[in-house]
One Martini backbone bead per residue (centre of mass of N, CA, C, O) as a GRO file, in nm:
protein
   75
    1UNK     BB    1   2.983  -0.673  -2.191
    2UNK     BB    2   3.122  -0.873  -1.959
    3UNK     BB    3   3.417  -1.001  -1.875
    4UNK     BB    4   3.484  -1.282  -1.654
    5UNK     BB    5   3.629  -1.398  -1.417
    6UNK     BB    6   3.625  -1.410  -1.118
    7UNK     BB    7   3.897  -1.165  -1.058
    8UNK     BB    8   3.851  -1.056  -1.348
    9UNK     BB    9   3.859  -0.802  -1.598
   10UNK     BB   10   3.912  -0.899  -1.954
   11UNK     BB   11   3.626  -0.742  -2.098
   12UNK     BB   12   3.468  -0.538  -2.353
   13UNK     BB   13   3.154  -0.605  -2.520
   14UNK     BB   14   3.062  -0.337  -2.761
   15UNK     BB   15   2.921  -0.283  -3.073
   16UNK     BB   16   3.124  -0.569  -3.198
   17UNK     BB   17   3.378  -0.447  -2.940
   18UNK     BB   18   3.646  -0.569  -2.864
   19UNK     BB   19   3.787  -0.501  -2.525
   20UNK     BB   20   4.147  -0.456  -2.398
   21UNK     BB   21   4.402  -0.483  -2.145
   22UNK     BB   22   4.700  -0.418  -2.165
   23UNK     BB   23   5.048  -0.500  -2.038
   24UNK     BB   24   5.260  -0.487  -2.191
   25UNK     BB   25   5.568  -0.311  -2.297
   26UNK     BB   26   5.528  -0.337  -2.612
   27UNK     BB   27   5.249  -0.136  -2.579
   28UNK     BB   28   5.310   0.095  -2.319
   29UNK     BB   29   5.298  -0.071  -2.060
   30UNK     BB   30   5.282   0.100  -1.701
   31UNK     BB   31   5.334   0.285  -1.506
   32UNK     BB   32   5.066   0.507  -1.527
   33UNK     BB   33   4.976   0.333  -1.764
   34UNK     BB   34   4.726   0.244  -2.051
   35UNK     BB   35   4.652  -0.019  -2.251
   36UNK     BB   36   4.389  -0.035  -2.540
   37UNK     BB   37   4.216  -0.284  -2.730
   38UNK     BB   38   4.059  -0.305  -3.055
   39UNK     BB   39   3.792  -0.528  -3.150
   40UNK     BB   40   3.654  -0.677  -3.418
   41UNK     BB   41   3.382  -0.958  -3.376
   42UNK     BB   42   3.365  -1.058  -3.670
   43UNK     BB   43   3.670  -1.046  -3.791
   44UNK     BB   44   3.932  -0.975  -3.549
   45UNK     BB   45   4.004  -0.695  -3.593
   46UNK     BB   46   4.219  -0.489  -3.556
   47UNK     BB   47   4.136  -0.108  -3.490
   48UNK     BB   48   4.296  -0.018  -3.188
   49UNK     BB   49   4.515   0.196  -2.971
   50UNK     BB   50   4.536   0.253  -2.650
   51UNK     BB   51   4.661   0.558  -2.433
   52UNK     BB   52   4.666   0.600  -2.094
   53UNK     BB   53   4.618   0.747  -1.778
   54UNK     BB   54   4.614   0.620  -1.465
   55UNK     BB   55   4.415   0.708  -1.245
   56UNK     BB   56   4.547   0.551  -0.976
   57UNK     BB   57   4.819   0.648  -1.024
   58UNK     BB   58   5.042   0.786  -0.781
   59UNK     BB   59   5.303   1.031  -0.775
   60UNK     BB   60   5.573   1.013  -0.664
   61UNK     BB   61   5.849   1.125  -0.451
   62UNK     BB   62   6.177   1.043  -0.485
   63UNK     BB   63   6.293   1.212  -0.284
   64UNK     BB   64   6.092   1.115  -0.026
   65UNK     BB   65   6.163   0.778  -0.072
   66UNK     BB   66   6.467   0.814  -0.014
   67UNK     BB   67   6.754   0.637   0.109
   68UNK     BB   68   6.987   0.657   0.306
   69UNK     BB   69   7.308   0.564   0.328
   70UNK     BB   70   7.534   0.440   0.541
   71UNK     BB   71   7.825   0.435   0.659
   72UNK     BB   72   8.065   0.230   0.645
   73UNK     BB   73   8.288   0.083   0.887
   74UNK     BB   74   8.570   0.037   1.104
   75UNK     BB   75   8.637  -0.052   1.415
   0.00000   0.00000   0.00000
């Protein structure tokens, strides 16, 4: 079962284990990582936490998208 506000999928409940999607910072999640909270659905009990890179992110090359700066100069 999907949890679902209108616009966002806030977790899913299967076989009485709720996963949730963490943003924190503290617990791993960054650009281009993912971090899954698993808890167990009658006691509420932290099951585990997974880490994963996220399909979605794609790797830019920064040396491609670095703007030199021009030098400033006085009339």
């Amino acid at each position: 079962m999907d949890l679902r506000c209108p616009s966002t999928l806030q977790g899913v409940v299967t076989d009485g284990v709720l996963e949730i999607k963490c943003r924190n910072n503290r617990c791993g999640a960054r650009s281009g990582v993912v971090v899954l909270h698993r808890w167990d659905t009658t006691t509420g009990e932290l099951l585990d936490t997974k880490t994963f890179r996220d399909p979605i992110y794609k790797e830019v090359n920064t040396s491609a998208t670095r703007r030199q700066r021009s030098a400033v100069r006085s009339s």
